[in-house]
N, C-alpha and C positions, 0 to 999 in steps of 0.2 A: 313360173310358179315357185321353184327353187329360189330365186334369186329374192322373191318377194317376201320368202318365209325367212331366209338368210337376214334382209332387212329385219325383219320385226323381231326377231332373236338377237340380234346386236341392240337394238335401240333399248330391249326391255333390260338387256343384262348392265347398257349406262346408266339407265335408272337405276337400277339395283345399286350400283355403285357409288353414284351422286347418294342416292339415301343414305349411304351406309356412313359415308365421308360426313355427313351433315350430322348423324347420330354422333363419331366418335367424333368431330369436334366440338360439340357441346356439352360432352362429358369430358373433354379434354380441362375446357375452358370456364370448369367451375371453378368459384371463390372457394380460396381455401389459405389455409395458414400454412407458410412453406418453410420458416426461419424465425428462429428467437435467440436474443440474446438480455442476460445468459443462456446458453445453452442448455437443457434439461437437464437434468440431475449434476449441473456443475455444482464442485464445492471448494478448493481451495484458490479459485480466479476470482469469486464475486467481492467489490468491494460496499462497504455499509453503505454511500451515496450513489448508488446504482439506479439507472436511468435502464428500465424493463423496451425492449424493441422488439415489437412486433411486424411481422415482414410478411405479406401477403402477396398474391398473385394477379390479384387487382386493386385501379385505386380505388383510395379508401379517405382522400384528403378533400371531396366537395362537401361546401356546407351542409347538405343534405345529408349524406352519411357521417358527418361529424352532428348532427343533430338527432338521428336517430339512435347513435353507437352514445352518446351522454351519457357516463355514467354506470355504462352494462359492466366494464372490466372490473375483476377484482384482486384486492391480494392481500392474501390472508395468511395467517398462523396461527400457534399456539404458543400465548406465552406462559412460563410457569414461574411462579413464586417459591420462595424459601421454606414451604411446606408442602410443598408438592403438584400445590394446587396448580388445574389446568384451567387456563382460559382464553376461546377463543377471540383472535383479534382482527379486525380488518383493514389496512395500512391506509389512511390517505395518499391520494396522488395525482399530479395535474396530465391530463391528455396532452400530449405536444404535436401536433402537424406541422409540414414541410410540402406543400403542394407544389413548387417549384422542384427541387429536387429530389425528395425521398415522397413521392405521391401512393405509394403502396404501403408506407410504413404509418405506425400511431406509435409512439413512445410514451412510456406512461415514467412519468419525473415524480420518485416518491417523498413526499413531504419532512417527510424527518427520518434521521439515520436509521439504519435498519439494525441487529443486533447481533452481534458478533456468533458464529457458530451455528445460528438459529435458521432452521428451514423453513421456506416462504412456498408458497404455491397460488400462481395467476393461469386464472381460469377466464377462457373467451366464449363468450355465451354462445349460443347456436342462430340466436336470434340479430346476431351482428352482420351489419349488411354492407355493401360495395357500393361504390357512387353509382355505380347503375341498381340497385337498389335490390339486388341478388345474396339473399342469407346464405349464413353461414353453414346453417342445417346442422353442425350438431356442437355440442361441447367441445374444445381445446384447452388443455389445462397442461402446463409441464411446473417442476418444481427447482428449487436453487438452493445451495446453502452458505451465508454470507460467510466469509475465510477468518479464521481466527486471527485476530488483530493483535492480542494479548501476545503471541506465541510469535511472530514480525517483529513487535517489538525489541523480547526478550534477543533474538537471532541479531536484530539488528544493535543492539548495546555489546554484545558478545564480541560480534564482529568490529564495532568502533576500538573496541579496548584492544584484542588482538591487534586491530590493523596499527593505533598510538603504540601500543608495546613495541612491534618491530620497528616503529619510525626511533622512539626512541634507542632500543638495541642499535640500530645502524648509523644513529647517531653519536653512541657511545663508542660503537669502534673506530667510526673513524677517527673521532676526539681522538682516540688513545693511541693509534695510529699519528697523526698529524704529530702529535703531544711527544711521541717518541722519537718522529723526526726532531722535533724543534729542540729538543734535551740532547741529541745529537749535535745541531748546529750550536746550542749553546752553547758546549763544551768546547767545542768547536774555535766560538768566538772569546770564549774564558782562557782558553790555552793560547791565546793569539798573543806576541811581544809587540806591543805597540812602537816599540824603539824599532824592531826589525821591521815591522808593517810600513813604518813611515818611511825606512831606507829604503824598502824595495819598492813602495809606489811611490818616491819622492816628495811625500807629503811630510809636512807637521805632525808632533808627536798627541798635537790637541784636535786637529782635521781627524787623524787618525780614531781617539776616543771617540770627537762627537758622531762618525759613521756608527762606530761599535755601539754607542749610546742607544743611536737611532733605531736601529736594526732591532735591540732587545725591547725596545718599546714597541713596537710592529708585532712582536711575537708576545710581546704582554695582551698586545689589544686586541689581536685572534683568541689568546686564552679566555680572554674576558667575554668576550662574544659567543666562542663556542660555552660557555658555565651560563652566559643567559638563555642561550638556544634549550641547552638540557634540562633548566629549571623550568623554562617555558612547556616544553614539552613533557615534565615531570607535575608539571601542575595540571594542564588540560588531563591528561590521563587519570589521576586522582577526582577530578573536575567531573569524567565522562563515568567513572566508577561510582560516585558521589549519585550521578542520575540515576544511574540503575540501581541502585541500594532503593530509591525514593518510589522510583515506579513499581517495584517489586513489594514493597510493603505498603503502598499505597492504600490497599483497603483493607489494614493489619494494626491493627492496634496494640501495643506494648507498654508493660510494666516497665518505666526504665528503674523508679526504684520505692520499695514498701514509703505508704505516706499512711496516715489514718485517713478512716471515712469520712471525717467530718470537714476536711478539703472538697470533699466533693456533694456539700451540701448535706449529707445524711447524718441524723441525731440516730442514735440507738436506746431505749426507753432507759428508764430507772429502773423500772421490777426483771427487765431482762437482765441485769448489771447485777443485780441482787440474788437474783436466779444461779445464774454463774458463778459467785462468791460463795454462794452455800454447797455447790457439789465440791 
């Protein structure tokens, strides 16, 4: 009698546990959004032709769930105009699947550049479903804000010029460097007695010249080399200075000097001319 009731208390308590196991793996193993990129609230990584990746925990790559998911994703902003004005925008973008390799991911590839500074926010409906045809159940929405491009650039022209400056500086030392030896060996070879030079190396007083000749040509044609190095390098740097003056007033319009208006198409009346003349 013991042994029987022992029996039926073990097998109800494996029950108990089979259920229990079967409950927590199919709360385990709901659809759900695990990873995006950009990451939520990123703002100085996203770049304007940004490809939005959505990473889920099942796939999401049969045509079925690419047939039903058409179209549900969005991604939206506000853009604002030169008066303040708000209006909402909603971004075109193509779905991209990978059922080979990324079978869990949908990438949304957006249609045209996105806008420097400006926060975006994609939103995954509830109603989005897994190739086993298991919704999403509720709203997913994170947001991004594309990296100032304007403010890259400027960093990056800074940095061009800096980095020509020192090329040229360590060019000009060593030029003056080099240049100091060479003004050394020149005097060098200026104080030389060609009469004694020839006696002591048994040479001719004209062998003698044409080495010293040769030698001062050798050091003309380094000076000359190094004066186009420097100007080369004096030019790109003006060259790279030149860009950034352009880009920087790029959407800057300037007086370069007083013209009348009538250059630029505009008559001004007679009775106003006469108006003016009488005060």
């Amino acid at each position: 009698m013991n042994k029987k009731l022992i029996r039926i208390i073990a097998l109800a308590a494996v029950l108990v546990l089979l259920g229990t196991a079967s409950v927590f793996a199919d709360t385990a193993g709901a659809f759900d959004l695990i990873e995006t990129s950009p990451a939520a609230d990123s703002t100085n990584t996203v770049a304007q032709n940004v490809a939005v990746k959505l990473i889920f925990n099942k796939d999401v790559s049969k045509e079925s769930a690419r047939t039903a998911n058409d179209g549900i994703f969005t991604i939206t902003t506000v853009n604002v105009d030169k008066d303040g004005n708000e209006t909402p925008y909603t971004v075109p973008y193509t779905a991209l699947y990978n059922n080979a390799k990324y079978p869990n991911e949908v990438w949304l590839q957006c249609d045209e550049d996105l806008v420097t500074t400006q926060t975006y926010t994609v939103t995954i409906p509830g109603t989005m479903v897994d190739s086993d045809g298991d919704a999403l159940g509720a709203d997913r929405s994170f947001s991004f804000t594309i990296r100032n491009t304007k403010r890259d650039n400027t960093i990056y022209s800074i940095l061009m010029i800096a980095f020509m400056a020192l090329m040229m500086f360590l060019s000009v030392r060593d030029a003056a460097r080099q240049a100091k030896g060479d003004t050394k060996q020149q005097k060098k070879d200026a104080s030389v007695n060609p009469y004694k030079e020839a006696k002591k190396k048994g040479k001719t007083v004209a062998e003698v010249n044409a080495e010293t000749a040769k030698k001062k040509a050798k050091i003309e044609e380094k000076e000359a080399k190094k004066a186009a190095m420097k100007e080369q390098i004096r030019k790109e740097i003006e060259e790279e200075r030149k860009k950034a003056r352009e880009r920087s007033r790029k959407k800057h319009y300037r007086v370069m000097k007083a013209a009348p208006i009538s250059k630029a198409g505009y008559k001004v009346s007679e009775a106003y001319l006469k108006s003016i003349h009488k005060q």
